[in-house]
N, C-alpha and C positions, 0 to 999 in steps of 0.2 A: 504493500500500500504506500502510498504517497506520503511521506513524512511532514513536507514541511510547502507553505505555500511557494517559497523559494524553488523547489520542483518541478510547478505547473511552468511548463515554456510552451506549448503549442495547446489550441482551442481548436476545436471540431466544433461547427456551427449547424446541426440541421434546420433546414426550414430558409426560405426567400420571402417570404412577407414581410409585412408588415412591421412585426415584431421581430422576428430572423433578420432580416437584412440591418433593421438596426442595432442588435444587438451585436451581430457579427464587426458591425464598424465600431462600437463601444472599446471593444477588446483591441482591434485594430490601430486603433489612437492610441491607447495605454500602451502599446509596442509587442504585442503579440503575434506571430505567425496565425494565420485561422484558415482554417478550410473548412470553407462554406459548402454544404450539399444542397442540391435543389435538386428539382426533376425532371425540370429538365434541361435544355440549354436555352430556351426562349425564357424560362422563370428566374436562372442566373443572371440572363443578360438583364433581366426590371431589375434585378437585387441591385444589380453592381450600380444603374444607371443614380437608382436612389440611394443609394450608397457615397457615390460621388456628390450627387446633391447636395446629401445631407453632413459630408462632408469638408464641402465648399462653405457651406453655412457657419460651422464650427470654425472653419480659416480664418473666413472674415470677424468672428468675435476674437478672436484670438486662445483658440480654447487648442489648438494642436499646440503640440511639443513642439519647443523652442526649437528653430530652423528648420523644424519640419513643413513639407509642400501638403496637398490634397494627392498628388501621386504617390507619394513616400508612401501614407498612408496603404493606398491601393492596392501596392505592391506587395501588401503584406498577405493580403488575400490570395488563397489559391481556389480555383474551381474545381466542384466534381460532381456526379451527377449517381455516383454509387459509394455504398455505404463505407465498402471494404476500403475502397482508397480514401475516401472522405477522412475514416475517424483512424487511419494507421497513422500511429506512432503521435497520437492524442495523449493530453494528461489529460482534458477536460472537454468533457463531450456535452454541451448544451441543446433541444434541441426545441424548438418552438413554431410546431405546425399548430394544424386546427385544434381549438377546445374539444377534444373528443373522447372520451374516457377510451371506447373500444378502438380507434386509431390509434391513439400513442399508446395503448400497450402493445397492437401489432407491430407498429415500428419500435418499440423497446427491444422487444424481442430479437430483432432481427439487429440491432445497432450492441445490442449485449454481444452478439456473435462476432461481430468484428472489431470490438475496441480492443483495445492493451486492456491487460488481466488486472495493472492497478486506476486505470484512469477512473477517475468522478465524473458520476452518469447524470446529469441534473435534465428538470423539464423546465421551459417557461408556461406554467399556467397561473389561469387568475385564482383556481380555486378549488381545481379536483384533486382529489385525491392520493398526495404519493400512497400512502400504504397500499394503494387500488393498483396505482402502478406498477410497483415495486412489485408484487404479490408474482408476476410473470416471468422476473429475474429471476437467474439461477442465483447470483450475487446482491440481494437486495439491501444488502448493507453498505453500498458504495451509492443509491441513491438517496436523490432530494430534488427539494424546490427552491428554483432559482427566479422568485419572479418580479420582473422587470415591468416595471410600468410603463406604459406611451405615453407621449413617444418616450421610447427607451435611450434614446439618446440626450434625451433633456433631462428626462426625469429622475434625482438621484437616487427616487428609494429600490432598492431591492429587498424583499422578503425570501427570508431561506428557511425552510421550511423540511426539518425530519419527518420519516415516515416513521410505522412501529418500529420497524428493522433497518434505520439509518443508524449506521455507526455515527456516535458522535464526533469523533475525528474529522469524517466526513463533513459535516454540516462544519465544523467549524472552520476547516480549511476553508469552504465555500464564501464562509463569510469574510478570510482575509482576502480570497481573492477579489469578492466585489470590492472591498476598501482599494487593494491595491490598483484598481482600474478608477477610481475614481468615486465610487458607488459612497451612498450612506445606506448600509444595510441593515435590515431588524430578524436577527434571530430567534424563532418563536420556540420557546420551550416542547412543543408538540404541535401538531397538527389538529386544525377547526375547521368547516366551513369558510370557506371565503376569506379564510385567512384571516387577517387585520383589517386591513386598508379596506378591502371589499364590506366586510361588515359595518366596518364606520360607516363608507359611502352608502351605502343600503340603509342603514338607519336613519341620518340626513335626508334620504331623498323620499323615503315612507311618510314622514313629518313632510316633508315640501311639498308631496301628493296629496297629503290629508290635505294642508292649508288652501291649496287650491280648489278641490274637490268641494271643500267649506265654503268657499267663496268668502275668503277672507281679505286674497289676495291673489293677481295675476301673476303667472309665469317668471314675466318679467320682473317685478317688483319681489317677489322671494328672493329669486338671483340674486338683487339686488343688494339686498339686505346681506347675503349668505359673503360677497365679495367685500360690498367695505365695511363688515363690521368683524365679523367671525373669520372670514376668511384672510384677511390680511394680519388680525391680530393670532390667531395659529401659525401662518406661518412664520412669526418670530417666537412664541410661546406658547406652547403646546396646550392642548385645554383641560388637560388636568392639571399641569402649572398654573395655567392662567388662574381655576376656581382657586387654588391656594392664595395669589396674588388678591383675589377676591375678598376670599375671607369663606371659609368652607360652612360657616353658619349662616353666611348669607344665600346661598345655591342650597341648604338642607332646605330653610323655609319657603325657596321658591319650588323645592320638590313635592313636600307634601302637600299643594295644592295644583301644581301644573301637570305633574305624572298621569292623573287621574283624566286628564281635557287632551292627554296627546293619543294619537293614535295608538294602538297596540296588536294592529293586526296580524296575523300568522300568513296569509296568502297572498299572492301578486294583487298591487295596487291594481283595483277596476279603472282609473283613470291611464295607466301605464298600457293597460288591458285593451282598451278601445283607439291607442294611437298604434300599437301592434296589428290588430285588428283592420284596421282604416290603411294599413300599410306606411303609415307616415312614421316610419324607421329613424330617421334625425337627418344626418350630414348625407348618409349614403344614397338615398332617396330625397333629397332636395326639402325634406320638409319633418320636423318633427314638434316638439313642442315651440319652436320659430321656425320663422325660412332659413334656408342654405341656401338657394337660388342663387341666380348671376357674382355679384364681386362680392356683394356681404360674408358672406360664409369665409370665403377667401379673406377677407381682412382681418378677420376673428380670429382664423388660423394662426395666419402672421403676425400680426398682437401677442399674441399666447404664446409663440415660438422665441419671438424678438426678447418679450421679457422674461421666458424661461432660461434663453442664452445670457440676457445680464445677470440672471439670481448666477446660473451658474460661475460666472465673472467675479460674481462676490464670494461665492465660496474658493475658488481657486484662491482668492488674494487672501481669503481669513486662512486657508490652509498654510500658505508662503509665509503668512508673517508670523504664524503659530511656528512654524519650523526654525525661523530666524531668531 
């Protein structure tokens, strides 16, 4: 087994989406060799295009490695379109195709067969189950969950995530690895449902559905509130610090009478229900609880992208002068 994070040198990337392609470039930047598997050579060739993009984006914040180009980068990538060559002479075999509990265990299966006997087998999902995973492995003790949030090249959290039969060793390495790429990781003592981050979001947006469904308040105007009041103040102080800041006898008193007036339902939101329904899916389908249509949607993006590259900006510089 892999002793020491110091030992991971090359990344096996399966998957060209979405999330694959970006996480393949995460690793990339940090100075890792990676061989990217797709499926084919038309699903390479989007990987690598968005890949570059994405980047060229990174260049211009100034987020690559000092004297490093967008080709540097590139270079570090190798393509492949089979497993065998893909994950040879792998320490770390990530791989992040569709949320499919019965697909990624058949690709586990098949990717167990051709790794090195010590490499770290991890998945990127939002939320299923390693122990489910793992369960197909001859070696289920060398996996875990590595998941990466979108876009995964902005976003610093990664969640690592043991199954029953994850060697601890395991998970832990995993965690120094994402620090060492740049990551802020959250290692969770066991595996739950939707993880962390998923549950929190879930809970937030069951409340945000009640309120509107109440006719409290539109769409827009929840957002609203959720970005400049809650949402800026978490992201510098988390909101269980923040109630301490508060004063924890202030938030008991507004518990025992607001718990009882929030939602508590068990089931998919009805209102969530009838935009599914209607087909109004969000970005990917031009309309969901707002338009995506024509440039709007596009400017949204960009907004969101722009100042997820300056947050990251400030954490490079709090890390440099922490090191200084």
């Amino acid at each position: 087994m892999i002793e020491s994070v110091d030992d991971i040198r090359t990344i096996a990337n399966i998957g060209t989406g979405t999330m694959g392609h970006a996480i393949a470039l995460q690793f990339a930047v940090a100075g890792y060799p990676v061989h990217l598997v797709g499926r084919s050579e038309g699903s390479l060739d989007r990987a690598m295009a968005a890949i570059r993009a994405d980047a060229a984006e990174l260049a211009d914040a100034g987020l690559l490695r000092e004297g490093e180009s967008v080709d540097d980068v590139l270079a570090r990538i190798t393509r492949y379109t089979d497993y065998a060559g893909g994950v040879s002479g792998a320490d770390f075999v990530i791989e992040a195709v569709a949320e499919n509990l019965e697909l990624k265990k058949t690709i586990w299966t098949e990717i167990e067969q051709a790794a090195p006997a010590d490499a770290i087998l991890a998945t990127n999902t939002s939320g299923l189950s390693p122990t489910e995973i793992q369960s197909v492995l001859a070696h289920p003790e060398r996996f875990v969950v590595a998941h990466f949030w979108n876009p995964a090249q902005l976003m610093p959290l990664v969640e690592v995530v043991p199954g029953e039969r994850t060697d601890p060793h395991v998970a832990d390495l995993t965690f120094d690895l994402m620090t060492r790429i740049g990551k802020k990781p959250a290692k969770l003592n066991r595996e739950s449902l939707g993880f962390i981050g998923n549950r929190l979001q879930m809970a937030v947006l069951r409340e945000e559905f009640h309120i509107i469904q109440e006719g409290i308040a539109d769409a827009a105007t929840v957002d609203n509130v959720m970005k400049y009041s809650l949402g800026r103040r978490w992201n510098l102080v988390g909101p269980i610090a923040s109630i301490d800041l508060g004063g924890l006898d202030v938030f008991y008193n507004i518990s025992t009478y607001l718990f009882d007036d929030m939602d508590n339902g068990t089931g998919p939101s009805p209102l969530l229900a009838e935009k599914v329904k209607a087909g109004d899916l969000g970005a990917k389908t031009g309309r969901g609880f707002f338009s995506w249509q024509g440039e709007d949607g596009k400017r949204i993006i960009e907004a969101r992208n722009k100042a997820l590259l300056r947050a990251l900006k400030d954490d490079a510089a709090d890390a440099a002068a922490a090191e200084a």
